[in-house]
PAZAPA-4460 file (N, C-alpha, C; in steps of 0.05 Angstrom, whole numbers, plus 32768, in hexadecimal, padded with zeros to 4 digits):
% residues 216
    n_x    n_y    n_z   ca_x   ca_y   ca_z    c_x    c_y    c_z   seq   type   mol
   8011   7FE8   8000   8000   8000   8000   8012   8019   8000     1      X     A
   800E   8031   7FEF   801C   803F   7FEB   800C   805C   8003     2      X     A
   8019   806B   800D   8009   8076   8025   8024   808D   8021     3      X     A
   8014   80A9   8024   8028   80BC   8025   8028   80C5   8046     4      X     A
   8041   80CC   8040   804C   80D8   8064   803A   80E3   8072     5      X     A
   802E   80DD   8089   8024   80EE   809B   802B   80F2   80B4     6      X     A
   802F   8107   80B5   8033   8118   80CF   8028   810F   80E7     7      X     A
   8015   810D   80E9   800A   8107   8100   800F   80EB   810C     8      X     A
   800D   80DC   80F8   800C   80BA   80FB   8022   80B4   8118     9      X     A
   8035   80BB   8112   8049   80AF   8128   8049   80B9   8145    10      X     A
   803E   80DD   8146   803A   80E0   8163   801A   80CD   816C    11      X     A
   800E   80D1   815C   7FF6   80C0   816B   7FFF   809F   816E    12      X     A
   800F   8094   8166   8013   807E   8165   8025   807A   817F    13      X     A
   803D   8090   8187   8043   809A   81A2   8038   8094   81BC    14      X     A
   8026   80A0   81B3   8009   80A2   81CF   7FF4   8092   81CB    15      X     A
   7FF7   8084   81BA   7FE7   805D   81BA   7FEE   8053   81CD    16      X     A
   7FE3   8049   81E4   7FE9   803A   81F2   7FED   801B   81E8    17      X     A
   7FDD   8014   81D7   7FDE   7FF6   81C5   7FEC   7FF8   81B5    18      X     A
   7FFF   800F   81B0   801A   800B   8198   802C   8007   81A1    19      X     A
   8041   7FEC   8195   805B   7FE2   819F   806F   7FF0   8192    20      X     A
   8080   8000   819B   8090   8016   8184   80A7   8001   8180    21      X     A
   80B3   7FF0   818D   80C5   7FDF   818F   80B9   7FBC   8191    22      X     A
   80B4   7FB8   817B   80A7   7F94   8187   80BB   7F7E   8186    23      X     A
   80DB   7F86   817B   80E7   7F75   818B   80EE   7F6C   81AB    24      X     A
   80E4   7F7A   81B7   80E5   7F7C   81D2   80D2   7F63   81DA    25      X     A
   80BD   7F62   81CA   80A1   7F4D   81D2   80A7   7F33   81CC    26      X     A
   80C4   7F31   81B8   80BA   7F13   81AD   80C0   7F01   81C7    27      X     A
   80AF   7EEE   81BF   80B0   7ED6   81D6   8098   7EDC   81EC    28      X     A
   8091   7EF8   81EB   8083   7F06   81FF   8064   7F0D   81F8    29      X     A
   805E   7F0D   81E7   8044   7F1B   81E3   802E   7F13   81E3    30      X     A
   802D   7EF6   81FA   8014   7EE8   820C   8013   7EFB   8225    31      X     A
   802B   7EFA   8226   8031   7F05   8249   8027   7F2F   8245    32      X     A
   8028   7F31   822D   8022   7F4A   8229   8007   7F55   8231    33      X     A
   7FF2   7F46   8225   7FDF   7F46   821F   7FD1   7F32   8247    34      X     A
   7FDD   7F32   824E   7FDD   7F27   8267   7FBD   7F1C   826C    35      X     A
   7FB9   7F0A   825A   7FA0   7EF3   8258   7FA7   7EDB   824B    36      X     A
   7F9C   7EC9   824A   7FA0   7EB5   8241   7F95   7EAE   8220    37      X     A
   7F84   7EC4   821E   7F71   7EC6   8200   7F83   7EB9   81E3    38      X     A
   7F7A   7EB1   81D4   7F84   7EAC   81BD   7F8B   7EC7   81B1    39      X     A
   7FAE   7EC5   819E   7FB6   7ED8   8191   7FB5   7ED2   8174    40      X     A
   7FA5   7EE6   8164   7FA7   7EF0   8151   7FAA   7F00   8142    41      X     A
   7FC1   7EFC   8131   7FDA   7F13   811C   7FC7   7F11   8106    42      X     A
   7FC9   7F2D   80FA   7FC2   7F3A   80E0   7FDF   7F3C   80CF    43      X     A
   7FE4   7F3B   80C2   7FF5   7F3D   80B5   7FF5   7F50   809D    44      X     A
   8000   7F6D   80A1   7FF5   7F85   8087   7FE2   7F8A   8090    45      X     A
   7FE0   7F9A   809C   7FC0   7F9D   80AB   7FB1   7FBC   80A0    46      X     A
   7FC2   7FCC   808F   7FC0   7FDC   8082   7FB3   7FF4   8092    47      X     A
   7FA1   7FFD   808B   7F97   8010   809A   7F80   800C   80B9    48      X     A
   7F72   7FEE   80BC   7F77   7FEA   80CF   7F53   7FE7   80CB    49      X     A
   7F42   7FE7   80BC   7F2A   7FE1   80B3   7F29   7FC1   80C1    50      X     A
   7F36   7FB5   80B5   7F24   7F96   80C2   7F2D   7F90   80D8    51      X     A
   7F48   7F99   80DF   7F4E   7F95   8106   7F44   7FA4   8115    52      X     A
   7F37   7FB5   810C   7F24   7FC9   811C   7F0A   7FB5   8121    53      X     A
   7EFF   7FAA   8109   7EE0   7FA0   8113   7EE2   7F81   811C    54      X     A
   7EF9   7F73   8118   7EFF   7F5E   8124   7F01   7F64   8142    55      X     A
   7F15   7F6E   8143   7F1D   7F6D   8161   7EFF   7F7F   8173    56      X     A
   7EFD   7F89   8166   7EE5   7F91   817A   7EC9   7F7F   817F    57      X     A
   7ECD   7F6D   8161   7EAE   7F5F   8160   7EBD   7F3F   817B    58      X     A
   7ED5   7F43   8185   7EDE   7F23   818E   7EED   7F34   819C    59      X     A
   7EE8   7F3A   81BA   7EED   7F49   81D3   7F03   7F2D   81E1    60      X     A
   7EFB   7F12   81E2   7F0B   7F00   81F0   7F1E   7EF9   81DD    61      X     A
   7F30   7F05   81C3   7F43   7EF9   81B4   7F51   7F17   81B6    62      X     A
   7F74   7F0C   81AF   7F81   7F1F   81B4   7F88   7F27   8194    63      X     A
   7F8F   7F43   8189   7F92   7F42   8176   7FAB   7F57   8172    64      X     A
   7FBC   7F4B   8167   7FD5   7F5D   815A   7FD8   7F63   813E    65      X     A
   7FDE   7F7A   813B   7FDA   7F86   8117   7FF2   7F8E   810E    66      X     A
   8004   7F8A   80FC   801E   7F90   80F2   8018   7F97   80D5    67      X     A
   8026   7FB1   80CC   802F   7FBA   80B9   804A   7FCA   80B6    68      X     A
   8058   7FCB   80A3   8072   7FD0   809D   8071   7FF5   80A2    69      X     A
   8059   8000   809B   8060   801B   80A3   804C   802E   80B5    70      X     A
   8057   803F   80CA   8049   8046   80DC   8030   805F   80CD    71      X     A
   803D   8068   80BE   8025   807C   80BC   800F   806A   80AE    72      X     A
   800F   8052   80A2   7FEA   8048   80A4   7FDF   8037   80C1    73      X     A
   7FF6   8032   80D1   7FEE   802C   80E8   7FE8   803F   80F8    74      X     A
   7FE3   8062   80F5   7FD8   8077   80FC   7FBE   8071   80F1    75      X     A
   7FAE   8070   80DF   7F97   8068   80D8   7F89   8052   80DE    76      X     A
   7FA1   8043   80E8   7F93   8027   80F2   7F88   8029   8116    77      X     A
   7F9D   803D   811A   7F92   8043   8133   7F7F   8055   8137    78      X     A
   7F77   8062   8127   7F5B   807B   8127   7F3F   806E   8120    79      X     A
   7F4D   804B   8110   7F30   8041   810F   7F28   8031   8129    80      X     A
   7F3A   8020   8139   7F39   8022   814B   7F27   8028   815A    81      X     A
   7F33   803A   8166   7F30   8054   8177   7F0D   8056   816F    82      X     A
   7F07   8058   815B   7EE8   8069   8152   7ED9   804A   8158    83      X     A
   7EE7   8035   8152   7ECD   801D   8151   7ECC   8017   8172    84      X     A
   7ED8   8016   8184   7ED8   8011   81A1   7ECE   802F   81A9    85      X     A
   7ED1   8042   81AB   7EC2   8059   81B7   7EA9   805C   81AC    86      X     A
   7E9C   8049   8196   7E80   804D   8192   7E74   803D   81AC    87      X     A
   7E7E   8030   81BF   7E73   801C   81CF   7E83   8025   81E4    88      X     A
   7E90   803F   81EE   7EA3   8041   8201   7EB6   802F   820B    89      X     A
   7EBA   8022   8204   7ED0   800B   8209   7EEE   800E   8201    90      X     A
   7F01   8009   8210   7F1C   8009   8216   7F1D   7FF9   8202    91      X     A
   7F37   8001   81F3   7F4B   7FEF   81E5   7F60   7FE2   81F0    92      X     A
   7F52   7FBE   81FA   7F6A   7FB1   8207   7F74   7F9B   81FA    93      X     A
   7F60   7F89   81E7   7F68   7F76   81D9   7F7B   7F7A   81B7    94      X     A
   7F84   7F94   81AF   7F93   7F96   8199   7FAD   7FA0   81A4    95      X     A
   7FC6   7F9B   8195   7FDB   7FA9   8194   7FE4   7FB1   816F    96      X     A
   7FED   7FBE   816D   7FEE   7FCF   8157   8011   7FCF   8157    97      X     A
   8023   7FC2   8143   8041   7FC3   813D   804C   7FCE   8122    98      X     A
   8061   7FDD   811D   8064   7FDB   810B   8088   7FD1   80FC    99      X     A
   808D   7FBF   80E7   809A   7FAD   80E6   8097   7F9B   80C7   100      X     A
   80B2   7F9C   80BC   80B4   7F94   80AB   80AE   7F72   80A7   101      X     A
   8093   7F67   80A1   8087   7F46   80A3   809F   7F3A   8096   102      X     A
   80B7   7F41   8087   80C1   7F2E   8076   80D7   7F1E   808E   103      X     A
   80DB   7F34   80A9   80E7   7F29   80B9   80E0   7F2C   80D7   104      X     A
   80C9   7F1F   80D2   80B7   7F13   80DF   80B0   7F05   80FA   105      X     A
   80D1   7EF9   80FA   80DB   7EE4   810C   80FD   7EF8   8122   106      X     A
   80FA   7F0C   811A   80FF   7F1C   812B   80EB   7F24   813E   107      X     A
   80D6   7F22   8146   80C6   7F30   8153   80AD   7F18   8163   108      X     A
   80B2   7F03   8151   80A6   7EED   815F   80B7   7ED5   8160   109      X     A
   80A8   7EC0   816F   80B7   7EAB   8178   80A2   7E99   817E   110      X     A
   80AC   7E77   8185   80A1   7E5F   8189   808B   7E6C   81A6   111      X     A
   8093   7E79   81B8   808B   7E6F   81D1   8078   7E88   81CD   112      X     A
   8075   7E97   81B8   8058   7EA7   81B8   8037   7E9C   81B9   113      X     A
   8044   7E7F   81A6   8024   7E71   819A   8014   7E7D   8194   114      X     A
   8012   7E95   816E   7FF9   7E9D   816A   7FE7   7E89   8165   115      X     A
   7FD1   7E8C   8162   7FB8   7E7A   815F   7FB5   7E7C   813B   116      X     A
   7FB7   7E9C   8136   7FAD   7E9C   811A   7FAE   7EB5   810E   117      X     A
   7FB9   7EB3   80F6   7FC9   7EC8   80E2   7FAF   7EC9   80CE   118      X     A
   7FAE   7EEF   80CE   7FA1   7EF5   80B9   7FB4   7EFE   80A0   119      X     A
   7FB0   7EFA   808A   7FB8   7F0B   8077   7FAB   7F11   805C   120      X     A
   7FAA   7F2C   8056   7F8B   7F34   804C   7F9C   7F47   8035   121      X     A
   7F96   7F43   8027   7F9D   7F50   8004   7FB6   7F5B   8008   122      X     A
   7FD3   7F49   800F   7FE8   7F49   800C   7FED   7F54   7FED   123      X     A
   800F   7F69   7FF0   8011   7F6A   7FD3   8019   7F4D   7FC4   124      X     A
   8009   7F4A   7FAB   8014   7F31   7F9F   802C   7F2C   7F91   125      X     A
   803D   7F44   7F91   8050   7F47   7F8C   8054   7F3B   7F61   126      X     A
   804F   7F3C   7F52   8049   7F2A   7F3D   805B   7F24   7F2B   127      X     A
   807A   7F2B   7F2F   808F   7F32   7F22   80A0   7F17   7F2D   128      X     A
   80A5   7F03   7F1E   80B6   7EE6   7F2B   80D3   7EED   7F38   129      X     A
   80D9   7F04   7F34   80F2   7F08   7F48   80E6   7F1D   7F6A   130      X     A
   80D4   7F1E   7F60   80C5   7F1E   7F7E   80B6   7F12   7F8E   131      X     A
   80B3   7F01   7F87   808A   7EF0   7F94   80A6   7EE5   7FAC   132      X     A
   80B8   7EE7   7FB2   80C6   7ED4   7FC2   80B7   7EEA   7FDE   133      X     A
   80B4   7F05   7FDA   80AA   7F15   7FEA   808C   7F10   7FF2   134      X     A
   8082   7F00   7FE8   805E   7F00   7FE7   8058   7EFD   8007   135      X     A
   804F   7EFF   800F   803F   7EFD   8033   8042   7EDD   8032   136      X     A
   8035   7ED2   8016   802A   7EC4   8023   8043   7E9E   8014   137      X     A
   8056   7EB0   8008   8064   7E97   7FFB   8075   7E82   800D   138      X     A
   8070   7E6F   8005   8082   7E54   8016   8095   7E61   802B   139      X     A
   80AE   7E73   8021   80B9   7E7E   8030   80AE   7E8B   8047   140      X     A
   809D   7E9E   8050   8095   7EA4   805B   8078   7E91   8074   141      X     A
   8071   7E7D   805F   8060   7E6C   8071   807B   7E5E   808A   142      X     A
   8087   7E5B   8081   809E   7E47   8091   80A0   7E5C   80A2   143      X     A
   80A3   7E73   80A7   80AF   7E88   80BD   8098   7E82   80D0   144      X     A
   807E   7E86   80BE   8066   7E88   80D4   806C   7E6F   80E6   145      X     A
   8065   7E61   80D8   806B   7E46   80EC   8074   7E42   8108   146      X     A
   8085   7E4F   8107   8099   7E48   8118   808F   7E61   812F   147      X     A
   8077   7E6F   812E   806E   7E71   8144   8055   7E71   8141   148      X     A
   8048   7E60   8137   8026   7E5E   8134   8027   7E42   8143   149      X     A
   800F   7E41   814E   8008   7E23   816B   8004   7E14   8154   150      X     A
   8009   7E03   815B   7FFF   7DE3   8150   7FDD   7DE5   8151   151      X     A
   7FDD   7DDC   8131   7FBE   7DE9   812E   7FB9   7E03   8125   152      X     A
   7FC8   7E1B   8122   7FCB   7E2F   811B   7FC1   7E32   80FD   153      X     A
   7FB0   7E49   8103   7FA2   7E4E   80DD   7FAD   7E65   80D5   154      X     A
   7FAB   7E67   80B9   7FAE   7E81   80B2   7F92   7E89   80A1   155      X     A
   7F85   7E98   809B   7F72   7EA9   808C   7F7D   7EB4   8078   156      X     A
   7F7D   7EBA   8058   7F85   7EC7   8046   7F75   7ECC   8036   157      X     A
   7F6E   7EE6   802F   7F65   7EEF   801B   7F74   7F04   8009   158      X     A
   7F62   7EFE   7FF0   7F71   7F16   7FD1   7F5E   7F16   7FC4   159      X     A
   7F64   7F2D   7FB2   7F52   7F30   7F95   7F64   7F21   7F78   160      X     A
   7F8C   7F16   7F89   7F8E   7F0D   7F6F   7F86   7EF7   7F66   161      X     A
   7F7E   7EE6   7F4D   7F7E   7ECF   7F45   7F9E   7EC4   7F48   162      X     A
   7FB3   7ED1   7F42   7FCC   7EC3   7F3E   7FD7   7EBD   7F5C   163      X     A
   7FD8   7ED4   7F66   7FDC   7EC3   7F86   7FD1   7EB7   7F98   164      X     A
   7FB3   7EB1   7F8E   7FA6   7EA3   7F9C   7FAA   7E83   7F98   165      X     A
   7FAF   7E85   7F7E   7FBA   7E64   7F75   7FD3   7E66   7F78   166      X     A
   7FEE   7E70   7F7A   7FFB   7E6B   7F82   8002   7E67   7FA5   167      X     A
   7FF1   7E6E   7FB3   7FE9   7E70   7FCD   7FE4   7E58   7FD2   168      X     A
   7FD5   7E4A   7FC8   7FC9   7E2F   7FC9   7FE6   7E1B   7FC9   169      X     A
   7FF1   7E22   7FBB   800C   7E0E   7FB6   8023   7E1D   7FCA   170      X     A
   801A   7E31   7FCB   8033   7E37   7FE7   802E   7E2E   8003   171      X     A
   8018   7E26   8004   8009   7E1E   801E   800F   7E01   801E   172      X     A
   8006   7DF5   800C   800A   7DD3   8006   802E   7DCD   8001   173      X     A
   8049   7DE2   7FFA   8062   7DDF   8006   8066   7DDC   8020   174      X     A
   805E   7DF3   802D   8065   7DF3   8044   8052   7DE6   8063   175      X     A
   8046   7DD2   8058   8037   7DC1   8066   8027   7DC2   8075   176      X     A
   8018   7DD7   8067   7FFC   7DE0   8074   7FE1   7DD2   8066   177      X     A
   7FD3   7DCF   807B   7FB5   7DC1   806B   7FA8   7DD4   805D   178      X     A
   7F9A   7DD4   804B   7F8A   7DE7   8046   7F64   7DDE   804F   179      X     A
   7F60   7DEF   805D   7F41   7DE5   8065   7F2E   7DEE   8051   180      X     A
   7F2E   7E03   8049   7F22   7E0A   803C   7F2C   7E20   8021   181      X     A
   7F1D   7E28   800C   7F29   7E3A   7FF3   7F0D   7E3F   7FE9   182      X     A
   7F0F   7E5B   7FDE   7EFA   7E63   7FCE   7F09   7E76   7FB2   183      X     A
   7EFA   7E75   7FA3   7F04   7E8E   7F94   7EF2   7EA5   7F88   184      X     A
   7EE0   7EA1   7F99   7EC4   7EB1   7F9A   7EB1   7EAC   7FBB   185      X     A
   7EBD   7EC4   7FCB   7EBE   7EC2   7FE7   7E99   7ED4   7FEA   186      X     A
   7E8E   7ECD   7FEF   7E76   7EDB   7FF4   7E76   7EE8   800D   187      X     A
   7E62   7EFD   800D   7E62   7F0F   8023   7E4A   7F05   8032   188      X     A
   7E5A   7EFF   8057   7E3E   7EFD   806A   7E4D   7F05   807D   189      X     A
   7E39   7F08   8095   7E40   7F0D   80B1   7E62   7F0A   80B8   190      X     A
   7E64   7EF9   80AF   7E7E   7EE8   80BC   7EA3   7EF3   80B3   191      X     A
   7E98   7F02   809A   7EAC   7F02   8091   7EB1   7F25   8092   192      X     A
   7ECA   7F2C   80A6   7ECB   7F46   80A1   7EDA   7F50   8091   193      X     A
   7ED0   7F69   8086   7EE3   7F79   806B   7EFA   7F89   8075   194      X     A
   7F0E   7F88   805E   7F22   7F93   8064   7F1F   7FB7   8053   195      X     A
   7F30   7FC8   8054   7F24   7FDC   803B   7F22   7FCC   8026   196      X     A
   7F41   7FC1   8021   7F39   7FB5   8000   7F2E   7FA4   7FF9   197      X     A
   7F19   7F99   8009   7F0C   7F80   8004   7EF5   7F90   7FFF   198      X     A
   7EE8   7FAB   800B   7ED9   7FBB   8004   7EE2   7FCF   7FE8   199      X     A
   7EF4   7FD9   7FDC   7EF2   7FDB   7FCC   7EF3   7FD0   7FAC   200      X     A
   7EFB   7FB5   7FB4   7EFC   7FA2   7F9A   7EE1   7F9A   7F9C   201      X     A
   7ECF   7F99   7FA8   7EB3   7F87   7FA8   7EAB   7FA0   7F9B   202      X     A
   7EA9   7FB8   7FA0   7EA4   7FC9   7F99   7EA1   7FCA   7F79   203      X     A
   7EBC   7FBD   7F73   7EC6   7FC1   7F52   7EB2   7FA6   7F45   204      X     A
   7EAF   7F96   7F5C   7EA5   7F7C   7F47   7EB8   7F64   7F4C   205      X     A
   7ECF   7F6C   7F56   7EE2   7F58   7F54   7EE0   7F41   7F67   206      X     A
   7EE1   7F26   7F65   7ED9   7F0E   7F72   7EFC   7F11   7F88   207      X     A
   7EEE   7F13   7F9B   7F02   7F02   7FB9   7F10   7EF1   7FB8   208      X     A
   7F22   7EE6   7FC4   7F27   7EC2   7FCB   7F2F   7EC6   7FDF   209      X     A
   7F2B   7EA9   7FEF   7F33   7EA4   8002   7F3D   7E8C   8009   210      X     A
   7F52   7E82   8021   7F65   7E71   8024   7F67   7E68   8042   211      X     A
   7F56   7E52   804C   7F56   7E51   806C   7F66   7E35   806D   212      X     A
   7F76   7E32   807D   7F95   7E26   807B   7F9A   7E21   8092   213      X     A
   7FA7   7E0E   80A1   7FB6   7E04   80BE   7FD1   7DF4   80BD   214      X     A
   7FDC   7DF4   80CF   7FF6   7DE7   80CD   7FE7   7DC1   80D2   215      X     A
   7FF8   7DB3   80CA   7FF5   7DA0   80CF   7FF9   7D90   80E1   216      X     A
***
């Protein structure tokens, strides 16, 4: 996502109490952070902060952590926030908000975290073969997850591409994940919350997919 500089983004991110300015400090740690026993779930690219806003608020007993590579859209991620929990007066205790380059990933987490379950929601597909090694969601990168997702651990994926969605499929089945389920025409109900760009591609007409996956 391309996002021009803003000013503001980083002092309010300052005075977040749920922003980790440093999350190497947490790895190994970020059960004990969250000081409950709740299930943790990572967003991965969480962009401006639309679907970890209505997730985490619609599921009060799950913990939820949001990482993107640059702080000024995690300033917007925190203003949505902020607006969906103060419609109900309610404290923001179940999100933490990081920001951090996913490609190294495994700086910042570890085995003895145990997430429960990785979102990742219209990653760039990167489409160029001397790049896809970057994709969120390629072999390379499933193997990092791993190694701190619980046994049993899912991931969630959605896109609007056709090409990385089938390649997705075969990066999942490398790195020895089940696949539970696949669509490539994700319909809209209750259950499924939108990301912006899952709202603006439906918008266009463009068919979803989706990718629900566990370690083995």
């Amino acid at each position: 996502m391309r996002i021009r500089r803003k000013p503001w983004a980083r002092p309010e991110l300052e005075a977040c109490e749920y922003f980790i300015d440093n999350p190497k400090e947490l790895k190994n740690k970020w059960r004990s952070y969250f000081k409950n026993d709740n299930p943790i779930y990572l967003e991965l690219g969480c962009g401006k902060g639309v679907f970890i806003s209505e997730i985490a608020f619609k599921n009060p007993n799950i913990n939820y952590i949001a990482i993107d590579i640059k702080s000024d859209v995690l300033g917007y991620a925190r203003r949505y926030i902020e607006s969906k929990y103060a419609e109900e007066g309610r404290n923001v205790e179940n999100v933490l908000l990081t920001a951090y380059n996913i490609e190294q990933i495994l700086d910042i987490f570890g085995e003895e975290d145990k997430i429960d379950r990785i979102y990742i929601n219209f990653c760039n597909p990167w489409p160029k073969a001397k790049h896809k090694k970057r994709r969120l969601t390629h072999t390379k990168q499933l193997n990092l997850y791993k190694q701190f997702l619980k046994p049993e651990g899912e991931i969630y994926f959605k896109t609007d591409d056709d090409e990385l969605y089938l390649a997705t499929i075969k990066y999942f089945e490398e790195s020895g994940f089940t696949i539970l389920s696949k669509t490539d025409d994700l319909k809209e109900d209750e259950d499924n919350i939108l990301t912006e760009h899952e709202i603006m591609f439906r918008g266009k007409g463009i068919k979803i997919k989706q990718i629900l996956a566990k370690i083995n």
